[in-house]
C-alpha positions in Angstrom: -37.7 -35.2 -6.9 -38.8 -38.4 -8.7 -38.6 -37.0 -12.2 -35.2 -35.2 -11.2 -33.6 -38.9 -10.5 -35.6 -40.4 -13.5 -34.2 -37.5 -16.0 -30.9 -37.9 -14.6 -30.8 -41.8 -15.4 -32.5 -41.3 -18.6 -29.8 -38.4 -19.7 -26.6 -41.2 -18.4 -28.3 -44.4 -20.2 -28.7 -41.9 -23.0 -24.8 -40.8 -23.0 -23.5 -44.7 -22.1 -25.9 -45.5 -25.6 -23.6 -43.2 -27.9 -20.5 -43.9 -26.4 -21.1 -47.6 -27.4 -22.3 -46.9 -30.9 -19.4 -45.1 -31.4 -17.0 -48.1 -30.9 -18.5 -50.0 -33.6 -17.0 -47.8 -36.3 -14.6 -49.7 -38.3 -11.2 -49.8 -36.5 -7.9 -51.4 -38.3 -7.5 -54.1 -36.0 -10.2 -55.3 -33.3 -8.9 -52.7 -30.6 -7.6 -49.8 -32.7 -7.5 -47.8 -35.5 -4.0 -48.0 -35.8 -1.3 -50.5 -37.0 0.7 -52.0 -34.4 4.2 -52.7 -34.2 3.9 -55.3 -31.3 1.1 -55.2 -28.6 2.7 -52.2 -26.5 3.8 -50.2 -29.6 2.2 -48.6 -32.4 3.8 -48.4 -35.9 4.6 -44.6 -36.7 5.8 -43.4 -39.6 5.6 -39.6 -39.8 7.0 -36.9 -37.7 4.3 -33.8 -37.8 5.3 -30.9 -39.3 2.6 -29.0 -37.5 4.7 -27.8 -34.2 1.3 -27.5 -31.7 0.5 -31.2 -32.6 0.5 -33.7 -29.6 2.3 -30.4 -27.4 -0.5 -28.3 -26.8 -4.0 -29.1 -25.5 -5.3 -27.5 -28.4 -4.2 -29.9 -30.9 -3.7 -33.4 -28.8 -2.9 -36.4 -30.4 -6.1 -39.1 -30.4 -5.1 -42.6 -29.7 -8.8 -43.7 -29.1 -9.1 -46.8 -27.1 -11.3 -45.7 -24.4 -14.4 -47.2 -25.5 -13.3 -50.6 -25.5 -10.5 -50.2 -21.9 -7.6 -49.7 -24.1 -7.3 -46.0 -23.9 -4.4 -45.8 -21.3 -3.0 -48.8 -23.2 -3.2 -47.0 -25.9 -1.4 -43.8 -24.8 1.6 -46.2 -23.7 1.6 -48.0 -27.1 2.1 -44.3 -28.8 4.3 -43.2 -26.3 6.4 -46.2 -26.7 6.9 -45.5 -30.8 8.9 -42.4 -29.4 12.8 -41.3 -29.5 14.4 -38.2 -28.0 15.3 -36.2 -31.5 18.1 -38.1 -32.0 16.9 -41.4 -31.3 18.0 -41.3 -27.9 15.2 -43.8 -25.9 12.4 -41.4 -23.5 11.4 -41.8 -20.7 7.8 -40.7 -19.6 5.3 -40.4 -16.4 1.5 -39.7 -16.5 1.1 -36.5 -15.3 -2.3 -36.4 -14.7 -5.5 -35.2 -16.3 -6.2 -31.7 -17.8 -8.1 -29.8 -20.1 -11.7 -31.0 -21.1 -12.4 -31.2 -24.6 -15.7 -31.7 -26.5 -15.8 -35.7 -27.9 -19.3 -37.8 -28.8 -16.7 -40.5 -26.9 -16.9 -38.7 -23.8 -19.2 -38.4 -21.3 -21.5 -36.0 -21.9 -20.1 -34.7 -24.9 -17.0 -33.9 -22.9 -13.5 -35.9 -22.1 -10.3 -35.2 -20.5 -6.6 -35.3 -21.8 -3.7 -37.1 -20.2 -0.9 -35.1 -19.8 2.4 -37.0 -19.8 5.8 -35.5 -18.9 8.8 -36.7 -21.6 12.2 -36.7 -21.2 15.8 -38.6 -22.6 19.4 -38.2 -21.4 20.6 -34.7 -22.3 17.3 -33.0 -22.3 17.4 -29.4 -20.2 13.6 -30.7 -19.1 10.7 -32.7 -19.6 8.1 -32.2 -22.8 4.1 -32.2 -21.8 2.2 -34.3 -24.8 -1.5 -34.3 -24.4 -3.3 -37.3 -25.8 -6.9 -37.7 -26.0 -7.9 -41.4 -25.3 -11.5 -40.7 -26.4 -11.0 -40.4 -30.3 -9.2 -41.2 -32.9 -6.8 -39.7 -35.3 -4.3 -40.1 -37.3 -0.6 -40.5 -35.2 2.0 -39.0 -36.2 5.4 -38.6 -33.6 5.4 -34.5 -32.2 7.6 -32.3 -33.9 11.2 -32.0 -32.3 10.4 -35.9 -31.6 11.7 -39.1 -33.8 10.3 -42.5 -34.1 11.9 -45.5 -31.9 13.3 -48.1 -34.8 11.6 -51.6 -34.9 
């Protein structure tokens, strides 16, 4: 029983050890790895031409963030570079979390997506975007989605 608990605490010092060696990787600015706009807004400049990107949990878009307690931060400040496809402002609500994926950010090798619910005035429904607070990746807006001018 002893060595059970000892290997147990060795195995979680061992995973809290990696997650902090991965935030010392050399991000754009001292919290992120991507240019801001202002402190609740990322700067976007493409819309993906990729049509699972950011709407499937397959392909989620990777704010980072989580290593340092900016990860849900971080999902706002992309959500807030948004617009409805024709600029119209969105609107958006944390769904919950879904659908583990495998991340050296995670714990255990493993993390959860947020899945957030998007909407604007004339939509027929909301839009699920998946974002992965764990790791980091390039941002781009979803297709079918603009970005919110500055």
């Amino acid at each position: 029983m002893k060595y059970s608990l000892l290997s147990v605490a060795i195995a979680l010092l061992m995973s809290c050890a990696s997650s902090k060696t991965a935030k010392t990787s050399a991000p754009k600015s001292s919290t992120t790895r991507a240019t801001l706009l202002n402190n609740q807004t990322f700067l976007l400049t493409e819309i993906s031409d990729d049509p699972t990107y950011g709407l499937t949990p397959n392909n989620p878009i990777q704010v980072g963030g989580a290593a340092n307690s900016e990860g849900p931060l971080n999902e706002r400040r992309f959500l807030n570079a948004l617009a409805g496809p024709n600029k119209e402002p969105i609107s958006y609500f944390r769904a919950g979390s879904c659908c583990p994926v495998k991340s050296d950010n995670g714990f255990m090798g493993m993390a959860m997506l947020d899945n957030y619910r998007v909407t604007w005035e004339g939509s027929k429904d909301t839009v699920s975007i998946f974002i992965n607070m764990y790791d980091f990746g390039e941002l781009k807006a979803p297709k079918g989605f603009t970005i919110k001018d500055k």
